[in-house]
C-alpha positions as CSV (number, residue, x, y, z in Angstrom):
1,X,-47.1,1.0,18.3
2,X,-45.8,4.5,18.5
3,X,-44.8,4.6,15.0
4,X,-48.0,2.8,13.7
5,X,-49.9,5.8,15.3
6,X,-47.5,8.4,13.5
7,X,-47.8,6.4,10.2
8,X,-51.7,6.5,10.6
9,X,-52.1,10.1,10.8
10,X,-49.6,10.8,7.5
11,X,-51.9,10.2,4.3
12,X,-49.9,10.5,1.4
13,X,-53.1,12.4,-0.8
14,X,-54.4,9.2,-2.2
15,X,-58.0,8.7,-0.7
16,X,-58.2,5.8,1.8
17,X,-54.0,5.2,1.6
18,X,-51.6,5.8,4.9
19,X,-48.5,6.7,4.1
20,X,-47.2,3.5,6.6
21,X,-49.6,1.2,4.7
22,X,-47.2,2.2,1.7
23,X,-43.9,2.2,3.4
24,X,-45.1,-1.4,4.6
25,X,-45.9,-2.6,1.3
26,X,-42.5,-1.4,-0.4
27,X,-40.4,-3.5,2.4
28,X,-42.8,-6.3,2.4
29,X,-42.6,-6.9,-1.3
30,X,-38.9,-6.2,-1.5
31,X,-37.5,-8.4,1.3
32,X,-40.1,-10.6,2.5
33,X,-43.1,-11.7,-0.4
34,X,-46.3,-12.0,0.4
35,X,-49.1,-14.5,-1.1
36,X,-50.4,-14.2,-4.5
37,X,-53.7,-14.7,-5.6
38,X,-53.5,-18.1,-6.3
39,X,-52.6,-19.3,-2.9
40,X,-55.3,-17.6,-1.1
41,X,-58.0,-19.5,0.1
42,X,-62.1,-18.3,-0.2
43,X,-64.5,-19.0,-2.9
44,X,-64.1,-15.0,-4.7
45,X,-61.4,-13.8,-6.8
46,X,-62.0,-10.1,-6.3
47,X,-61.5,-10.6,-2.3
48,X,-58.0,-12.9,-2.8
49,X,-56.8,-10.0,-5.1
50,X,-57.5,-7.0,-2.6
51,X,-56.1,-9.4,0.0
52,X,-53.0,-10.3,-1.6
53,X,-52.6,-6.5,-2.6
54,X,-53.2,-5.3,0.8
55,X,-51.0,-8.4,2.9
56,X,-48.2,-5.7,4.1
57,X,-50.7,-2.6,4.4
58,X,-51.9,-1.6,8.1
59,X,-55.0,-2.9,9.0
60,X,-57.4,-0.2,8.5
61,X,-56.2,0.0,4.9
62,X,-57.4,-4.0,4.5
63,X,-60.8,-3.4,4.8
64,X,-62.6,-3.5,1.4
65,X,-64.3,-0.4,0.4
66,X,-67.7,-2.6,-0.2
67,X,-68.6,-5.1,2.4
68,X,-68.5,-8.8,0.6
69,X,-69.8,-11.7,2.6
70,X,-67.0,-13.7,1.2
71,X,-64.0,-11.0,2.8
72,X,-63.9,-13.0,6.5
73,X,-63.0,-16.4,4.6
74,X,-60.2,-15.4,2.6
75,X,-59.2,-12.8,5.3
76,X,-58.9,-15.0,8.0
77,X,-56.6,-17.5,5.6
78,X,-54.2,-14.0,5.5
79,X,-54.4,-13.3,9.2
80,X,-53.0,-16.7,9.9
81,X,-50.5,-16.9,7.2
82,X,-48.9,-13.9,8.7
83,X,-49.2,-14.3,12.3
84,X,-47.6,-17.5,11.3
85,X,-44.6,-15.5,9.6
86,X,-44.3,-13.1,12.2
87,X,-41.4,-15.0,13.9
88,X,-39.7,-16.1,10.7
89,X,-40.2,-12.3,9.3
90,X,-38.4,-11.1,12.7
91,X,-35.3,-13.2,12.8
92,X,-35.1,-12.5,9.1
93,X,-35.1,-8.8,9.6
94,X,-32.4,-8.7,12.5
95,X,-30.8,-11.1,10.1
96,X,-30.9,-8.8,7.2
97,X,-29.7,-5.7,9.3
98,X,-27.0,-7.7,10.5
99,X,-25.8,-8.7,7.2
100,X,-26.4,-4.9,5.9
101,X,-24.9,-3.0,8.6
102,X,-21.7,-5.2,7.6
103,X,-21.8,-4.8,4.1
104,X,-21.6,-1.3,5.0
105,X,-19.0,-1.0,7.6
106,X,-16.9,-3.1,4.9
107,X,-17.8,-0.9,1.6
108,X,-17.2,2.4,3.9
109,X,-13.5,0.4,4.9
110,X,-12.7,0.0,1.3
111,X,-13.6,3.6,0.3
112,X,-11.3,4.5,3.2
113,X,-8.6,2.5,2.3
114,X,-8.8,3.3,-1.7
115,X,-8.6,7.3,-0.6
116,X,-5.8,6.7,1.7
117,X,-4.3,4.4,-1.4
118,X,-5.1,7.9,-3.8
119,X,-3.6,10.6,-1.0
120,X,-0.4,8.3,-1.0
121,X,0.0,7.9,-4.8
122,X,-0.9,11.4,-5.4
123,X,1.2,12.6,-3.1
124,X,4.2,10.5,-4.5
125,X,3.0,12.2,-8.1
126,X,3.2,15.6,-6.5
127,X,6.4,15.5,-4.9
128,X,7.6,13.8,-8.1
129,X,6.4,16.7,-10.2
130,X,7.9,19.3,-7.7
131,X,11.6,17.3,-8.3
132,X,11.3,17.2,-11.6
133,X,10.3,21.2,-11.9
134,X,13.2,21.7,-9.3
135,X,15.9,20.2,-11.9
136,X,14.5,21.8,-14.8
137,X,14.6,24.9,-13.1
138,X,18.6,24.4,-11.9
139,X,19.2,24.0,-16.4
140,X,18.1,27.5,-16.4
141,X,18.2,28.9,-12.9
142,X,21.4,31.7,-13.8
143,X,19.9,32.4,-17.5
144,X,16.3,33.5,-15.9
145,X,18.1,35.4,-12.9
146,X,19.9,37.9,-15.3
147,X,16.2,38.2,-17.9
148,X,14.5,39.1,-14.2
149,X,17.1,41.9,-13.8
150,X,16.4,43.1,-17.1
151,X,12.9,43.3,-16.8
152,X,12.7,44.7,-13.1
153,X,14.9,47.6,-14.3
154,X,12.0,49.0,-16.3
155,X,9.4,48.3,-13.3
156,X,7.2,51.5,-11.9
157,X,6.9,51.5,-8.2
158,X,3.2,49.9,-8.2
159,X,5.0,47.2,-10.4
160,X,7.6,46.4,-7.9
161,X,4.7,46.8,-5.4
162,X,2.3,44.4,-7.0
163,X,5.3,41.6,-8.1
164,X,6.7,41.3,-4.5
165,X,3.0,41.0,-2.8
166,X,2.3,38.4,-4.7
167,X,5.2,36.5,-3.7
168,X,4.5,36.4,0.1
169,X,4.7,32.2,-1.3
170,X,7.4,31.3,-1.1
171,X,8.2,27.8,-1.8
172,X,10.3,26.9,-4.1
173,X,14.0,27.9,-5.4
174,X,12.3,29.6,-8.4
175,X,10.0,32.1,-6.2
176,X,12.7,32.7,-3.4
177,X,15.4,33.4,-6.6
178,X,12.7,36.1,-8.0
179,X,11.7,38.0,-4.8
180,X,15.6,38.5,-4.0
181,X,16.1,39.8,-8.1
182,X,13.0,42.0,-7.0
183,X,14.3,43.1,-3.8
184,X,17.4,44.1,-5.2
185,X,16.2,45.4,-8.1
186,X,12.9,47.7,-6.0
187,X,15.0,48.8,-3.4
188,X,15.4,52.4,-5.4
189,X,12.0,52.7,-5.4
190,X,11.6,52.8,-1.6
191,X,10.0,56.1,-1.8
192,X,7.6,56.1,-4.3
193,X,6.1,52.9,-3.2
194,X,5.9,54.8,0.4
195,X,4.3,57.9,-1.5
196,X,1.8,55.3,-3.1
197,X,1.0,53.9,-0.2
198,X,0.0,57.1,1.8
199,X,-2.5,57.7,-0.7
200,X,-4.2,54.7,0.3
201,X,-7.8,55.3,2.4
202,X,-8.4,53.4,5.2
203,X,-10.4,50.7,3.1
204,X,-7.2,50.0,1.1
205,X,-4.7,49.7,3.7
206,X,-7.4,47.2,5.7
207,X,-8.0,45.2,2.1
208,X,-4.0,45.5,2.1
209,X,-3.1,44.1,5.6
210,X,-6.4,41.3,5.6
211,X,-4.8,39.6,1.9
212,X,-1.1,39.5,3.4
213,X,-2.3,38.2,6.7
214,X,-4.9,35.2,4.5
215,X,-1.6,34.3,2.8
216,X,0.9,34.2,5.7
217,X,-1.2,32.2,7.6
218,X,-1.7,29.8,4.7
219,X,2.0,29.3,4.5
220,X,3.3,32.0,3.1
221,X,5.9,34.6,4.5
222,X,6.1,38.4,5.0
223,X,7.7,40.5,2.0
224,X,10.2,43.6,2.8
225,X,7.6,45.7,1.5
226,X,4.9,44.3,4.2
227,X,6.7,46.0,6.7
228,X,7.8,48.8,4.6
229,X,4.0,49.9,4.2
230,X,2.5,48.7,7.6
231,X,5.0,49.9,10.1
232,X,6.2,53.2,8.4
233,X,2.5,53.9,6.5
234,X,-0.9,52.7,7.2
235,X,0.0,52.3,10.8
236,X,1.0,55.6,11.3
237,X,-2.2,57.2,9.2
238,X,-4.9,55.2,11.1
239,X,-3.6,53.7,14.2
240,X,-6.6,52.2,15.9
241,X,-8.6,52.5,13.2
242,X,-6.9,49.9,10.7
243,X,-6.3,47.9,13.4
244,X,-10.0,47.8,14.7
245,X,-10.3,46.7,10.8
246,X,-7.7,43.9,11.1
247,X,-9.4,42.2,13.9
């Protein structure tokens, strides 16, 4: 009753139409069928076809818009059809919900169990990937060590700073190979990348410090030069200040 007095005060912009009157019809003609014109009873056609298109509408939307001395006859036919139906229509309905609310639980199991199925498989595919890369990298592992030395020789101090920040990920034998050939190969350049860094404003060190702490927290690990420019550098400059920006 509650809801009936909610639906009744929702028109949907059509003259004369509630929006439950609609809603009613949809179910109704969907999951339950209502009478067609033939199987009314009353002596005019035009009355059996308003009442067959109005069985599932509220009742203040079954009213004809023009009285007809034939609407009682054919009307009253309706009214007993359906309060005939009402217990059929409610055993069907907890029927239906029944039947749906399992068809659901049993489609949301499936969908469960065919992602669990993908994690597992693509899992499998990863780790299979990962050995594969690992063994392909061993083929070549000394060759790639000694072109690294090469090229890390020739690397500015913001190059050496820029290569081992972006190896605070650490995860396989290839990455923890190249930040030791870096390490080695940067430590000359201890000072200038200290001299860069004191150049840094306040804003840098902060955008600095926020990036390395993102990745360390996502698995990664701290680099030599982490410490290098925190501890000995930005630190030092703004104390409280970067640290008020860190938090």
């Amino acid at each position: 009753m509650l809801l009936d007095k909610f639906f009744v005060n929702l028109r949907t912009g059509a003259p004369g139409r509630f929006f439950a009157s609609k809603v009613l019809n949809i179910y109704g003609r969907l999951f339950i069928g209502g009478p067609s014109l033939n199987e009314i009873q009353g002596p005019d056609k035009s009355v059996r076809q308003h009442l067959a298109d109005t069985y599932f509408d509220m009742p203040v939307d079954r009213t004809p818009a023009k009285r007809n001395e034939n609407h009682e006859i054919s009307a009253l036919w309706t009214e007993s059809l359906r309060q005939e139906e009402h217990p059929q229509v409610g055993r069907a309905v907890a029927i239906a919900t029944t039947l749906l609310c399992t068809v659901l639980f049993s489609l949301g199991g499936a969908a469960k169990e065919a992602g669990e199925k993908w994690d597992s498989w693509n899992g499998q595919r990863k780790a299979a990937n990962a050995a594969q890369d690992a063994r392909a990298y061993v083929a070549k592992r000394e060759d790639l060590k000694k072109e690294w030395v090469g090229d890390i020789a020739s690397y500015s101090a913001q190059k050496c700073l820029d290569e081992v920040s972006a190896l605070r990920n650490r995860t396989t034998d290839e990455a923890r190979d190249r930040y030791a050939v870096l390490e080695a190969g940067c430590s000359n350049k201890r000072n200038e990348i200290t001299t860069i860094a004191q150049t840094w404003s306040l804003d840098q060190c902060a955008t600095f410090g926020k990036e390395g702490t993102q990745q360390i927290k996502a698995g990664g690990s701290q680099t030599w030069l982490d410490g290098l420019i925190f501890q000995e550098v930005c630190f030092v400059k703004y104390g409280d200040d970067l640290s008020a920006r860190l938090n």
